[in-house]
BAFI-3210 file (N, C-alpha, C; in Angstrom, 3 decimals, decimal comma, padded with zeros to 6 digits):
// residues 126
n [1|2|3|4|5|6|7|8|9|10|11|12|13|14|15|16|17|18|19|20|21|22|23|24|25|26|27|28|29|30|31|32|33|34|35|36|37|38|39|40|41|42|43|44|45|46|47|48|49|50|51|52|53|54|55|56|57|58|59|60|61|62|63|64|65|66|67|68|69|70|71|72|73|74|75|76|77|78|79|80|81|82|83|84|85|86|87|88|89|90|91|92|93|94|95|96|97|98|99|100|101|102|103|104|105|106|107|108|109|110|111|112|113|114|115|116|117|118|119|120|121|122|123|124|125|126]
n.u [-004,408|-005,907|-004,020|-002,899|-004,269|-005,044|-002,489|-002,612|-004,847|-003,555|-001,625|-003,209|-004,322|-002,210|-001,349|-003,853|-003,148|-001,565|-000,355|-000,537|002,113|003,427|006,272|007,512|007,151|006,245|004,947|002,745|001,433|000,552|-001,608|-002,962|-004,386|-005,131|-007,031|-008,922|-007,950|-007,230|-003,801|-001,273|001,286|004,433|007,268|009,892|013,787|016,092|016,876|014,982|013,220|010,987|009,800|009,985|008,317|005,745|005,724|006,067|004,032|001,696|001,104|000,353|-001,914|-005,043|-007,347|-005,858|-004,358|-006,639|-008,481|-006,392|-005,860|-008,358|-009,149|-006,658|-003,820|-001,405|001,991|005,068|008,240|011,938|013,682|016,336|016,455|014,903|011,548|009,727|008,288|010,347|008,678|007,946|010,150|011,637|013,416|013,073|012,161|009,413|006,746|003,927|002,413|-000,560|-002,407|-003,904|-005,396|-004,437|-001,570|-001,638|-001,185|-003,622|-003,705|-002,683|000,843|001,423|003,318|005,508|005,532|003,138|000,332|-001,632|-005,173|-004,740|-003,565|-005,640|-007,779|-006,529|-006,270|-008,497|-009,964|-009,089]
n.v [018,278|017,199|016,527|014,880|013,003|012,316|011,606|008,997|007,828|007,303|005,532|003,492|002,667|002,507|000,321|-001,400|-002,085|-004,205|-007,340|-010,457|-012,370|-015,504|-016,423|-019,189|-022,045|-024,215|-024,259|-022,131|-023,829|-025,448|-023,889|-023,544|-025,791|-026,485|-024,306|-024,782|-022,742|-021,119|-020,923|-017,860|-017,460|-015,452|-015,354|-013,659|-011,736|-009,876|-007,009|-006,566|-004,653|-004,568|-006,281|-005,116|-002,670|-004,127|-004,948|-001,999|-000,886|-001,789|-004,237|-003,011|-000,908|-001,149|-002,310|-004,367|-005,579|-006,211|-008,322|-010,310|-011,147|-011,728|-014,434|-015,620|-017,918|-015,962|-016,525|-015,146|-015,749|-015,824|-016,095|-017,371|-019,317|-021,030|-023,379|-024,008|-026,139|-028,106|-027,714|-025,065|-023,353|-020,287|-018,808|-015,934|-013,271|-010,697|-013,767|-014,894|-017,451|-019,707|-021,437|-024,638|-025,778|-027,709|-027,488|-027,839|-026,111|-024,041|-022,039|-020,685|-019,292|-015,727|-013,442|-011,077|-007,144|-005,410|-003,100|-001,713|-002,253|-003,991|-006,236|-006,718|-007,475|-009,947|-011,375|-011,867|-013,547|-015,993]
n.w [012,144|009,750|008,157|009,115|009,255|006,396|006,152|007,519|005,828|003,122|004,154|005,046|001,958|000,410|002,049|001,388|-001,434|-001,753|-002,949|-001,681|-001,604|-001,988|-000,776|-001,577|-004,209|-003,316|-000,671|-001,296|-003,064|-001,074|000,219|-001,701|-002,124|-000,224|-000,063|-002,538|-004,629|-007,561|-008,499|-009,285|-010,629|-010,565|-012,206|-011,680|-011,823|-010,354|-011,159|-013,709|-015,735|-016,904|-014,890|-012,441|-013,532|-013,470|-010,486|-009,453|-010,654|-011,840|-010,401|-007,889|-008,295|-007,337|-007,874|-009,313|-007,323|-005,378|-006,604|-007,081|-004,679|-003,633|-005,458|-006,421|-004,831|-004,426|-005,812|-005,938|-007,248|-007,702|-010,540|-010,264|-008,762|-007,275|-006,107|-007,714|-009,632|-012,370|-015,115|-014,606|-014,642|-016,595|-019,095|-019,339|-018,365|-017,169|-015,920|-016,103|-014,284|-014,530|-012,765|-011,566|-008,561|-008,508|-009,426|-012,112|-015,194|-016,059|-018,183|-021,255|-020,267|-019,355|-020,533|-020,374|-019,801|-018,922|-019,244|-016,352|-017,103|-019,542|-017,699|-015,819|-016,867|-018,073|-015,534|-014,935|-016,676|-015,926]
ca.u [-005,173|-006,163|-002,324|-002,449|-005,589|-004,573|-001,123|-003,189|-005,550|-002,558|-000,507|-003,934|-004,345|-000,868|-001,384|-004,406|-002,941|-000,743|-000,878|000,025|002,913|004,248|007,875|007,566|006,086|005,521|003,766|001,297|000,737|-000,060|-002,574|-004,022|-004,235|-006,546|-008,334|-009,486|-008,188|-006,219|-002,610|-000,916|003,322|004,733|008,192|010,825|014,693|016,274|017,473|014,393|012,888|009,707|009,538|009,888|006,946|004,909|005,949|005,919|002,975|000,642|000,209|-000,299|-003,240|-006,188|-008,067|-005,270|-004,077|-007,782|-008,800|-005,512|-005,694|-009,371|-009,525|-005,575|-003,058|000,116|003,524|006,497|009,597|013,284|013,858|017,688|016,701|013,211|011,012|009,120|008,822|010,806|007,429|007,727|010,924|011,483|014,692|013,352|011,064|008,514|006,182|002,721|001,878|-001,912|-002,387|-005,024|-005,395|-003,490|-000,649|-001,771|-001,303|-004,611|-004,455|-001,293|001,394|001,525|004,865|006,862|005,019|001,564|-000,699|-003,077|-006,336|-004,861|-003,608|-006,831|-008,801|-006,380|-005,919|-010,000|-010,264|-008,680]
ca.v [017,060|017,252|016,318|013,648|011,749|012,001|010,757|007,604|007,139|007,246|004,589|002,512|002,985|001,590|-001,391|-001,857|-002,059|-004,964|-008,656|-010,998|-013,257|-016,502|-016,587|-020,426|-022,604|-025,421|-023,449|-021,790|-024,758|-026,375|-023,145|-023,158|-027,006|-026,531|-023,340|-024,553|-021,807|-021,337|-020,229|-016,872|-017,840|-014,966|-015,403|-012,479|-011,600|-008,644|-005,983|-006,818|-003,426|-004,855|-007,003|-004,014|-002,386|-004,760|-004,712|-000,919|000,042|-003,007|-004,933|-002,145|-001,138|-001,750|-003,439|-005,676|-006,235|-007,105|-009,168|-011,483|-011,631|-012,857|-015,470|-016,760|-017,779|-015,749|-016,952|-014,607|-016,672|-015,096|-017,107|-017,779|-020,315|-021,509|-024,118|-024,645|-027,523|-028,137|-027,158|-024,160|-022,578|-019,725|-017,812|-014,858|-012,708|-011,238|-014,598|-015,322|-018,743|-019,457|-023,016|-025,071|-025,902|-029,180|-027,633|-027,787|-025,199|-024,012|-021,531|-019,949|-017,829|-014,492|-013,307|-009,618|-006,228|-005,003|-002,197|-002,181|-002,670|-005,264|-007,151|-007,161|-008,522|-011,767|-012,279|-012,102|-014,844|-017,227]
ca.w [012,271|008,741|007,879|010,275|008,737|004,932|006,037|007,375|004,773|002,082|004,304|004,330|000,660|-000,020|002,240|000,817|-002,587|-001,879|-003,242|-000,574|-002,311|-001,533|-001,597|-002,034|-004,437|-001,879|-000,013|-001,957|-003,916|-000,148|000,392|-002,665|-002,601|001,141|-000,283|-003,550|-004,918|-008,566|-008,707|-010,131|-010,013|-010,700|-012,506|-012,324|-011,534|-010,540|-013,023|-015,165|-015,467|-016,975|-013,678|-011,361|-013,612|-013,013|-009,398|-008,446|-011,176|-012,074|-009,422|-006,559|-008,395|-005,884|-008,486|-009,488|-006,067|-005,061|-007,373|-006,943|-003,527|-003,518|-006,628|-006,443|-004,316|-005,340|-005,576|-006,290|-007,639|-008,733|-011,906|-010,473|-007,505|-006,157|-005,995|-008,618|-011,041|-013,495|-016,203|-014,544|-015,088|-017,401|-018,978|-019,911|-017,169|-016,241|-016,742|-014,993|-014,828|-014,022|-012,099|-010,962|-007,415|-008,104|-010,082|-013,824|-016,149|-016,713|-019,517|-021,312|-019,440|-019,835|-020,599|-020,610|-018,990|-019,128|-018,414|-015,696|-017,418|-019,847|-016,892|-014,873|-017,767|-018,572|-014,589|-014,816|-017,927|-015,420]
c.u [-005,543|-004,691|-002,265|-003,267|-005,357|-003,397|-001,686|-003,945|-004,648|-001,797|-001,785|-004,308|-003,456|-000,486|-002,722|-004,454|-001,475|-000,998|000,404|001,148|003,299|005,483|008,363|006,421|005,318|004,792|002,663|000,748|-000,323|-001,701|-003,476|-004,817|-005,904|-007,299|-009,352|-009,661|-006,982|-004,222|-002,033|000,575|003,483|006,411|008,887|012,604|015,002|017,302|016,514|013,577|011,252|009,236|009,133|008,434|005,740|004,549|005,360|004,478|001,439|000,186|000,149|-001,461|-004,301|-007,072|-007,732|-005,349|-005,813|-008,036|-007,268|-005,960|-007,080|-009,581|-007,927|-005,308|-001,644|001,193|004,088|007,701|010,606|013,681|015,373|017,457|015,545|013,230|010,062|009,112|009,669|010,268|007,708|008,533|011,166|012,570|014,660|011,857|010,443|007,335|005,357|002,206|000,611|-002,219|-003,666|-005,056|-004,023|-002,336|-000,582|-001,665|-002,790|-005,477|-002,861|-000,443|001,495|003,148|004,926|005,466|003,936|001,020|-001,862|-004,546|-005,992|-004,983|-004,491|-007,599|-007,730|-006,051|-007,399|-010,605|-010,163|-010,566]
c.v [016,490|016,728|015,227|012,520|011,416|010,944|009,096|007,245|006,923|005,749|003,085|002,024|001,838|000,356|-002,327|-002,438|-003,133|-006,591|-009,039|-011,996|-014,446|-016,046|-018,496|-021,284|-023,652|-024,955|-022,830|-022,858|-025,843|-025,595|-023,079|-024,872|-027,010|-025,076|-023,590|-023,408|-021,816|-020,724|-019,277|-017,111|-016,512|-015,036|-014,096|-012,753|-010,299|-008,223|-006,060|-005,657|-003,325|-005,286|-005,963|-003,159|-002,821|-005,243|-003,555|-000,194|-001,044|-003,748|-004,179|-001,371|-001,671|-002,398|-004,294|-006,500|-006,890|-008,301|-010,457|-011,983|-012,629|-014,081|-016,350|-016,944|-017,543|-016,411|-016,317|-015,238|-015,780|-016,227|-018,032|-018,784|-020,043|-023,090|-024,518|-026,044|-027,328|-026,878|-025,418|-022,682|-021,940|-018,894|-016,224|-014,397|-011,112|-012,112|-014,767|-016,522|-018,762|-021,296|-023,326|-024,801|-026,678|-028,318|-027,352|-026,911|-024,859|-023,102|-021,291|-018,781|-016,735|-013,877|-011,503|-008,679|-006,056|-004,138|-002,693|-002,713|-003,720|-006,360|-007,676|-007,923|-009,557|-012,421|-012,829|-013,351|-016,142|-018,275]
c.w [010,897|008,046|007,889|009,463|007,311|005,427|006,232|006,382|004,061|002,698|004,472|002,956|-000,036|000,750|001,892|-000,818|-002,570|-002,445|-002,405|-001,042|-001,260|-001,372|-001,891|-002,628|-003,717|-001,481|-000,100|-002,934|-002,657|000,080|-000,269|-003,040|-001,482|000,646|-001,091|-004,294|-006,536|-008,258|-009,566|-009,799|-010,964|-011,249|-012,398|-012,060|-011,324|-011,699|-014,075|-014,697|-016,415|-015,591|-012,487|-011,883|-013,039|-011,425|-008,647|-009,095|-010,950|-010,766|-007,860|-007,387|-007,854|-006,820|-008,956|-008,372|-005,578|-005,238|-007,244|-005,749|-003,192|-004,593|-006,666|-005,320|-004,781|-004,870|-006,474|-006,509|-008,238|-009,570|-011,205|-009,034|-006,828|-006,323|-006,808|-009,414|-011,999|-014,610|-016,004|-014,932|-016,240|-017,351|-019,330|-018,485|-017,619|-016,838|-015,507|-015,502|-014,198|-014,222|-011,773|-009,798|-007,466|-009,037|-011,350|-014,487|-016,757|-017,714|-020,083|-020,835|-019,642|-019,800|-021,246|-019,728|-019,572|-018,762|-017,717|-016,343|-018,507|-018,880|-016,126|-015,717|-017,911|-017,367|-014,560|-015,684|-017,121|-014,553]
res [x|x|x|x|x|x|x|x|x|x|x|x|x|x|x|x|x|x|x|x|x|x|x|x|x|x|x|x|x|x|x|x|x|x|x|x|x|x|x|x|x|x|x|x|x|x|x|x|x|x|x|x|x|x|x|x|x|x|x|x|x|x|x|x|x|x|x|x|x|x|x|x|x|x|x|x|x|x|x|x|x|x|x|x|x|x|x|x|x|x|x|x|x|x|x|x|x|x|x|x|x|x|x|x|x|x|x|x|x|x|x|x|x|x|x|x|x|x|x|x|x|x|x|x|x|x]
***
């Protein structure tokens, strides 16, 4: 029984340690447009083995993942075909752009991999 209950806490744990992504910018720009809430765009591609860091280490962190999920609305983008703007596109990954509600760029992107506790403090600056 004791087996049984770890195994659930662990598989709550790890869905508690998720950030909820867009997969389109339309769309979270519409969500974040009716939440009043800022934007985190997430730039990557696969094979970028910073990108996947920041994937399988950084942002399942329960105090990253938190903290996004309540203060942005994320959007996940593969650099090679979305929806973004123009402004937004980027050739080199992994790049976090940090938006208004409406769209705007409202500080500078963060660009290449990061450790957890840097990353929580410059998603926190926003």
């Amino acid at each position: 029984m004791k087996r049984v209950l770890l195994i659930v806490l662990l598989s709550f744990n790890a869905y508690a340690a998720e950030v909820f992504w867009h997969d389109s910018y339309k769309e979270g720009a519409e969500e974040a447009r009716l939440a009043h809430k800022p934007m985190l765009v997430f730039m990557s591609q696969s094979g970028c083995k910073s990108c996947e860091y920041m994937q399988d280490v950084v942002l399942t962190e329960e105090k990253v993942s938190a903290y996004i999920n309540a203060h942005y609305i994320a959007i996940h983008l593969d650099i090679h075909g979305n929806d973004a703007p123009h402004g937004l596109q980027v050739p080199v990954t992994p790049v976090f752009h940090f938006l208004s509600e409406d769209g705007i760029e409202s500080r500078e992107s963060l660009i290449g991999g990061k450790t957890p506790p840097f990353f929580i403090k410059e998603i926190q600056l926003h």
